[in-house]
N, C-alpha and C positions, 0 to 999 in steps of 0.2 A: 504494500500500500504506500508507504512513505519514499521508497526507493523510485517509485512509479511516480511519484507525485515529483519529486527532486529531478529524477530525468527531464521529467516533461518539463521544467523550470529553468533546466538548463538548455532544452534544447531553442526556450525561449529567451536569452541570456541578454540578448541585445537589447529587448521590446524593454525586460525589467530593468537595463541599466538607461534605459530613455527617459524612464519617467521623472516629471518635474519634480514629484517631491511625494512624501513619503503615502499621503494619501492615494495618488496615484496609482505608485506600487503596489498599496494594498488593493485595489480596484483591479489592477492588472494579476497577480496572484489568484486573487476571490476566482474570475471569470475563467484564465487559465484550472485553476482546479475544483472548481464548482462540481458537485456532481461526483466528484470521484468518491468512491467506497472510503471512508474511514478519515473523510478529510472533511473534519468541520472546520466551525468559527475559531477556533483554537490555533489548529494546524495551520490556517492561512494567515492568522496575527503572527504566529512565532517564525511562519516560514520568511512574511514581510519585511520581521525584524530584524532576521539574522542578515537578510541582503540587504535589509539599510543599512548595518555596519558597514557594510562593502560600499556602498553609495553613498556615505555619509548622509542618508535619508533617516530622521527618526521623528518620531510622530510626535504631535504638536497637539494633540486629542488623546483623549482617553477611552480606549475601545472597547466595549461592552460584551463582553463574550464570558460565557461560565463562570466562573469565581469570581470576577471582576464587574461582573452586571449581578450578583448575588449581592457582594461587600456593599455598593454603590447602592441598590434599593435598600440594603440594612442599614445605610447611612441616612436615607430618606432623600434620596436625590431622586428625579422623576427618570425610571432606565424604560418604562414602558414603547414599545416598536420604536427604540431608537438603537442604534448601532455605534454612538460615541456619543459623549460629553465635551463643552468643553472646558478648559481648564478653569473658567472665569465660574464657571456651573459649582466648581466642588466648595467646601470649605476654606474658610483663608488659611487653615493650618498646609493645607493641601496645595491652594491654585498657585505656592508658589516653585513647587516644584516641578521636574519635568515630566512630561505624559506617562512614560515609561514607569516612572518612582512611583505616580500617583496609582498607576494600574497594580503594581507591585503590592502597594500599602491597601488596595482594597482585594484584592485576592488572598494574600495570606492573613489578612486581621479581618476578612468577613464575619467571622462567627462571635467576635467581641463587640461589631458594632449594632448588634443585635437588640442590644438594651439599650443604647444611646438613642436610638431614633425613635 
């Protein structure tokens, strides 16, 4: 599945290193592996991320997928049919870090912010 998914990625290697900027990429990833067996919302955030290090592309939004769209509604933030945040959205403890930090800090501290909200 993921070996399949990484070929297909590279065989589009050029299309992903075009893109403007980090949103792009992830729109370009999404469509390229939409639909494959075993490849959610997860796999195309982290597949995104690891070739924005390569492109110096990293997100500027906060992307809502599994743990990270759990943390953010246990924080009380509105995740309902939306696919990112942005960082002006979260708490000021929060918007002043970068996307990446902020996704971090609501996926592994989801289950704490369960009382707060």
């Amino acid at each position: 599945m993921l070996k399949h998914a990484g070929q297909n990625l590279t065989a589009h290697a050029e299309e992903l290193r075009g893109a403007a900027d980090f949103d792009a990429l992830h729109e370009t990833v999404e469509r390229l592996l939409s639909g494959q067996f075993g490849v959610g919302p997860v796999q195309i955030y982290d597949f995104s991320a690891r070739i924005g290090l390569w492109t110096d592309q990293h997100p500027t939004r906060v992307y809502l997928h599994a743990g990270v769209r759990i943390g953010a509604h246990n924080l009380g933030l509105q995740t309902v049919d939306r696919q990112w945040l942005s960082l002006s959205e979260t708490p000021a403890p929060l918007c002043d870090l970068k996307a990446a930090e902020v996704e971090d800090i609501l996926c592994i501290y989801k289950a704490n912010f369960k009382n707060i909200a």
